[in-house]
C-alpha positions in Angstrom: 0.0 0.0 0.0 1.0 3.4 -0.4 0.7 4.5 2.4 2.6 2.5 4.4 5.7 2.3 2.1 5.2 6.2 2.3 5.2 6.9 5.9 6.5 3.0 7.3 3.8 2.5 9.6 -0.3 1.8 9.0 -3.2 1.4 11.8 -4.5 -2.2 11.6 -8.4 -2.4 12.8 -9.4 -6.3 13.9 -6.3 -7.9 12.1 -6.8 -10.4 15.3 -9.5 -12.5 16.3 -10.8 -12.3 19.9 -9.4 -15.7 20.4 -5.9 -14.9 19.2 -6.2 -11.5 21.5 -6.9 -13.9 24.5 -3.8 -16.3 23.7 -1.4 -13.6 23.3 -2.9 -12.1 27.1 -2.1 -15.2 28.4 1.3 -15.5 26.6 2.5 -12.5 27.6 1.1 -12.6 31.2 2.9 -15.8 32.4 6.2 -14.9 30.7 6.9 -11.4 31.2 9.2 -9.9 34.2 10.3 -6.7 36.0 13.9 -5.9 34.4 16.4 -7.8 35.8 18.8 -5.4 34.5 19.8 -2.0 33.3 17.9 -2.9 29.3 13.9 -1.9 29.8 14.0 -0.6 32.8 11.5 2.4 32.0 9.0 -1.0 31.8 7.2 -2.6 34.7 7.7 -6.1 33.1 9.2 -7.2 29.6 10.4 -10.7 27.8 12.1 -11.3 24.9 11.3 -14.8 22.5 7.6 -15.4 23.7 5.8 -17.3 21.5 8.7 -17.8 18.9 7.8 -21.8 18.7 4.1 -21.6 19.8 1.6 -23.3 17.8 -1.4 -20.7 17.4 1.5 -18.1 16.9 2.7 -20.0 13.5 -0.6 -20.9 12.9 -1.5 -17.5 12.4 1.7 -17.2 9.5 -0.6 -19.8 6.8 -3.9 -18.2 7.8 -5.5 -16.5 4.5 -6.9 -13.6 5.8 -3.6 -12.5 7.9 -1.6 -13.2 4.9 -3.6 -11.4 2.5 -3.7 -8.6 4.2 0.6 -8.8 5.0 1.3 -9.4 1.3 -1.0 -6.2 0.7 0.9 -4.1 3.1 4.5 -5.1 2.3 4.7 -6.5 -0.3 7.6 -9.2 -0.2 8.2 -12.5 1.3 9.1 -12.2 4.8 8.9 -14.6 7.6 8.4 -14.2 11.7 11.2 -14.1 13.8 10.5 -13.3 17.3 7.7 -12.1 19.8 8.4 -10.2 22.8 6.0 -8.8 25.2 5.9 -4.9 27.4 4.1 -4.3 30.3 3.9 -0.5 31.3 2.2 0.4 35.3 0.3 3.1 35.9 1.7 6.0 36.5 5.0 4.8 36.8 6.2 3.5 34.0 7.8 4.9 31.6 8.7 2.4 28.9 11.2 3.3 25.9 12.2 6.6 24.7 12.8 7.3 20.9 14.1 5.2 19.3 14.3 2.0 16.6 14.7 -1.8 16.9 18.6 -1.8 16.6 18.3 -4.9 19.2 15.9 -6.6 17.5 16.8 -6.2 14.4 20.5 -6.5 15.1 21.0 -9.6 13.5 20.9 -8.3 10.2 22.3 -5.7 8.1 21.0 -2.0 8.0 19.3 -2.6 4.3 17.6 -5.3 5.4 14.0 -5.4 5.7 12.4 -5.8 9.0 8.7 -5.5 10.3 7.1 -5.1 13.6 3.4 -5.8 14.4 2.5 -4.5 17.8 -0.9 -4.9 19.7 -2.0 -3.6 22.4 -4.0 -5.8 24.6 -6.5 -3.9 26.4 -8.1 -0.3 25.0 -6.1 2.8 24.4 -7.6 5.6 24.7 -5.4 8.7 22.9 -7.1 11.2 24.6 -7.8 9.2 27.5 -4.7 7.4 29.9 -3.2 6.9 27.1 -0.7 4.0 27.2 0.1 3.4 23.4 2.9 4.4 21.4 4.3 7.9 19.4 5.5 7.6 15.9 6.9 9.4 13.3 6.5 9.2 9.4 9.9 8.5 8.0 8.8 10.5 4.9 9.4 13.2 7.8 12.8 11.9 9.5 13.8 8.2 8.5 15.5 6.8 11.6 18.2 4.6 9.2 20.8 6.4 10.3 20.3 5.7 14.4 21.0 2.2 13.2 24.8 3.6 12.0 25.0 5.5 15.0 24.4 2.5 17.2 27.6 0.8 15.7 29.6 3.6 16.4 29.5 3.2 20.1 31.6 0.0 21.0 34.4 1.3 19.3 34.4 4.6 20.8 33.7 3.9 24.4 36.7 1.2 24.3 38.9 3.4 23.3 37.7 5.8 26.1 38.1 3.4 28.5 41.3 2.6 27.4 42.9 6.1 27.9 41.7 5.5 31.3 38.8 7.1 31.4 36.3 5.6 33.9 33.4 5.0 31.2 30.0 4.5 33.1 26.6 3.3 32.0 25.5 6.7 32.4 28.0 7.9 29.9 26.6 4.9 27.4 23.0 5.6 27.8 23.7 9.0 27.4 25.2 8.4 23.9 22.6 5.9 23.1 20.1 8.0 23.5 20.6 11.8 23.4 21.0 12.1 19.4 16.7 11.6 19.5 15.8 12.6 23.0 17.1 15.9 24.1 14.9 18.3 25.6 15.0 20.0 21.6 15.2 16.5 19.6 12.3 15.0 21.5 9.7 18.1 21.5 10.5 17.9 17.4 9.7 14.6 17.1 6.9 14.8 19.5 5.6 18.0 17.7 4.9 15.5 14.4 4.3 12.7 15.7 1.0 10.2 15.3 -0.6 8.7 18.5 -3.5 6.4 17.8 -6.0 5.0 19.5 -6.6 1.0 19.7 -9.2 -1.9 21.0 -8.3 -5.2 21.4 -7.6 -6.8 18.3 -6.1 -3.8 16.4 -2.5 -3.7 15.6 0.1 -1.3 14.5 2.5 -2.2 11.9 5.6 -0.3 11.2 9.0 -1.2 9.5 12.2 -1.3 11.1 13.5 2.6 9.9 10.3 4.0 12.2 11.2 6.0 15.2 8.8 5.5 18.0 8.2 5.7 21.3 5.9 4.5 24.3 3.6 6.6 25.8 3.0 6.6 29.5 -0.5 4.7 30.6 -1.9 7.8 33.2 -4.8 7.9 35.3 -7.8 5.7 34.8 -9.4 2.4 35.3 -6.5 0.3 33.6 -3.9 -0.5 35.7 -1.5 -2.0 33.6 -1.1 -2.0 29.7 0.3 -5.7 28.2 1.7 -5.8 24.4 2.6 -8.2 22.1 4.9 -7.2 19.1 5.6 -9.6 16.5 9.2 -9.6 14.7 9.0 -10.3 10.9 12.0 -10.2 8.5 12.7 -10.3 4.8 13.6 -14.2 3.6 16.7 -12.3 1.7 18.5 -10.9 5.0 21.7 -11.4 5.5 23.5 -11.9 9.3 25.2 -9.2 9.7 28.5 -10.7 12.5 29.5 -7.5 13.5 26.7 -5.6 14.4 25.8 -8.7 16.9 29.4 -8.1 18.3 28.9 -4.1 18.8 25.2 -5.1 20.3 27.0 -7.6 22.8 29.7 -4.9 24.1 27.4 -2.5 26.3 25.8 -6.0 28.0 28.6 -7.2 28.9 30.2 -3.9 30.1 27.5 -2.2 31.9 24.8 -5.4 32.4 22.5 -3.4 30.0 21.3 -7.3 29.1 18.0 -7.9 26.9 17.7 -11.2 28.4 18.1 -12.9 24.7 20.6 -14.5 23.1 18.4 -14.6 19.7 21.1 -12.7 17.8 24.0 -15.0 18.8 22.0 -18.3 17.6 20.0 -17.3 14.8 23.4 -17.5 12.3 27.1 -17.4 13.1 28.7 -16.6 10.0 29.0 -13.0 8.4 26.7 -12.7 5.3 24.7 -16.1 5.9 21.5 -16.1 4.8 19.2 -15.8 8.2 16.3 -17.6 6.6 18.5 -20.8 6.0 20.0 -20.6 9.2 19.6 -24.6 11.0 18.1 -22.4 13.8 14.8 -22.2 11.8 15.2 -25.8 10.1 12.5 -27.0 12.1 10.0 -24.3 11.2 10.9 -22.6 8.5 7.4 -22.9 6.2 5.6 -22.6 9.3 6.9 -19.2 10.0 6.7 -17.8 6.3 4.1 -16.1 5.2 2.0 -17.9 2.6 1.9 -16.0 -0.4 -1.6 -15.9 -1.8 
């Protein structure tokens, strides 16, 4: 659709049953957790790889309506990768600030196509509590380049820390994320940004250059607000070895840990093709989309 390769991202209404809405409640409520470590910490509770392997999950990959619709939208052959789930508290939590999927995506290079379905499962009301998501057309500001900038870091802050400068996790977050949220950066983005409003079984679907962010759940009868997202990526992406590597450097050095080793097993090899990787031998055709 136009639209969407225009701006990267496109409301879904009722792309998801009832039934599927209740699974992925379910899924996400008896696998998400309160951060163990320095990554998602602006989220009550949040889990990587939920629901990669789960039945109804790749079930939904060969159903006609869903694929339709997905071969519509995007346009190419792609196949699902990962689910992960976010839990934000009233009041309290925070969630992410702008930003892009350089972790999820991180496995594969920065011209490689990559999709995100996110639902929402319980009402957001935009003008209400809120509790959804910001996000920007990239016909406005493409965020391609934070995925260059992200590879930049290991490199730098080694070599900072080996002049002997004492190189703290405040330092890193700070470089992480100050090129899209300072005080001037984020009221810009903010200023033209899109903040919907969803039911259950409504979805967002965005592509990997969208920046985004979450948007606190304030006062009203919802106490907590559980998503799923859905990881999707073209069959032609290659594994990128050294963007893994520059991911790995900031856990390691300052326990800012996603709680996933996803990157590290999906291929090993620099240039491999992900969608032939062993990792996905098992289900491979159940996680591709049926063209039809």
């Amino acid at each position: 659709m136009q639209s969407f390769r225009e701006h990267g991202f496109l409301k879904l209404r009722q792309i998801f049953s009832p039934e599927l809405v209740e699974h992925m409640r379910k899924l996400g409520t008896s696998e998400v957790a309160p951060p163990s470590g320095n990554y998602g910490s602006g989220f009550s509770k949040l889990k990587y790889d939920i629901g990669n392997d789960d039945p109804e999950i790749l079930g939904l990959m060969s159903d006609p309506a869903f694929c339709g619709a997905m071969n519509k939208i995007i346009g190419q052959r792609v196949f699902f990768t990962q689910g992960l789930g976010f839990e934000l508290e009233k009041n309290k939590s925070t969630g992410f600030p702008w930003h892009v999927g350089t972790q999820s995506f991180g496995f594969q290079r920065r011209e490689d196509a990559g999709y995100t379905i996110w639902t929402p499962l319980c009402d957001i009301v935009a003008d209400g509590q809120r509790g959804g998501m910001k996000y920007v057309s990239k016909k406005l500001l493409s965020g391609e380049f934070v995925y260059q900038h992200i590879n930049l870091l290991p490199e730098y802050m080694s070599s900072q820390a080996e002049s002997g400068r004492d190189f703290t996790y405040d330092d890193f977050s700070d470089l992480k994320n100050s090129l899209l949220n300072s005080p001037q950066m984020k009221g810009l983005l903010d200023h033209f940004a899109v903040e919907d409003s969803f039911e259950p079984g409504d979805a967002l679907i965005f592509d990997k250059y969208v920046l985004h962010r979450s948007v606190q759940l304030g006062e009203g009868p919802i106490p907590s607000r559980l998503a799923y997202a859905l990881r999707f990526s073209s069959v032609d992406a290659q594994y990128d070895k050294e963007r893994v590597e520059a991911l790995a450097y900031p856990r390691v050095a300052f326990n800012y840990d996603v709680g996933s080793d996803f990157n590290e097993k999906v291929a090993s090899e620099q240039g491999e093709l992900v969608y032939a990787s062993p990792y996905f031998g098992g289900t491979r055709e159940a996680r591709t989309l049926d063209a039809v």
